[in-house]
C-alpha positions as CSV (number, residue, x, y, z in Angstrom):
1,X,-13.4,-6.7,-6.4
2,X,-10.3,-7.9,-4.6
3,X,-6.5,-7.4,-6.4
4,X,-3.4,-8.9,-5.9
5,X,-0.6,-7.5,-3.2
6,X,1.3,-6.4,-6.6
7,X,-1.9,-4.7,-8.2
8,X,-2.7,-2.6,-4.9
9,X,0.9,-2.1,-4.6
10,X,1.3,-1.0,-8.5
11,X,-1.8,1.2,-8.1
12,X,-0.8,2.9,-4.4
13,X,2.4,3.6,-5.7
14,X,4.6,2.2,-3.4
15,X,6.6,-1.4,-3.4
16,X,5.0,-5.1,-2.5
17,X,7.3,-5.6,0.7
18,X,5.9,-1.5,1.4
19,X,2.5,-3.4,1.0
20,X,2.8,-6.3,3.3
21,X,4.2,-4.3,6.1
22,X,1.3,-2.2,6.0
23,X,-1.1,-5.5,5.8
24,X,0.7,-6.6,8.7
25,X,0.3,-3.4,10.7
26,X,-3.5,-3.3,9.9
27,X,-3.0,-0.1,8.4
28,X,-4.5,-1.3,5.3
29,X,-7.5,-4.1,5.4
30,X,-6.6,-7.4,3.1
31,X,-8.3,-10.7,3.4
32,X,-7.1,-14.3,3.1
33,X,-8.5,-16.8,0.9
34,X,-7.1,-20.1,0.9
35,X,-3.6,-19.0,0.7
36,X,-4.0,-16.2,-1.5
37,X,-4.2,-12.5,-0.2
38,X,-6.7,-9.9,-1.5
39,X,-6.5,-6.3,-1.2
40,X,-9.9,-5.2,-1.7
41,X,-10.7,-2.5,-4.1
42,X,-12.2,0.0,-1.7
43,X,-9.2,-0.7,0.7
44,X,-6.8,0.4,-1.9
45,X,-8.7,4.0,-2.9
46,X,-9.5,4.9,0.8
47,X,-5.3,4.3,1.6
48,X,-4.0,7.2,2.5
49,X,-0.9,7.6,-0.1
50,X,1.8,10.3,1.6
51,X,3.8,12.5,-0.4
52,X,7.9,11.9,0.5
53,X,9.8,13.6,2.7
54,X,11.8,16.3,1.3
55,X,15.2,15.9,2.0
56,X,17.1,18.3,3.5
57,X,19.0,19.5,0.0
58,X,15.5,20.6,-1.1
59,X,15.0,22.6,1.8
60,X,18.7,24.4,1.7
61,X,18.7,26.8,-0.6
């Protein structure tokens, strides 16, 4: 099963444009199909989703 850039995005957590930068890096594996990219299922639950950095209010108490 293949989703969408969105639907990976929506299910990672984290924006589209996030999503294509990490497509483009190769740190997450997509394929092309005609002119259509797919995420593929697997791809999306093996990505490695980091918490945030704390900012430095957090921190300061």
């Amino acid at each position: 099963m293949a989703l969408t850039v969105a639907e990976a995005a929506t299910q990672i957590g984290i924006g589209r444009t996030k999503l294509y930068e990490y497509v483009t890096s190769g740190e997450i594996t997509s394929v092309k199909i005609g002119s259509l990219r797919r995420i593929p299922a697997e791809a999306v639950n093996d990505f490695p989703v980091q918490a945030p950095p704390t900012s430095d209010f957090e921190t300061a108490t």
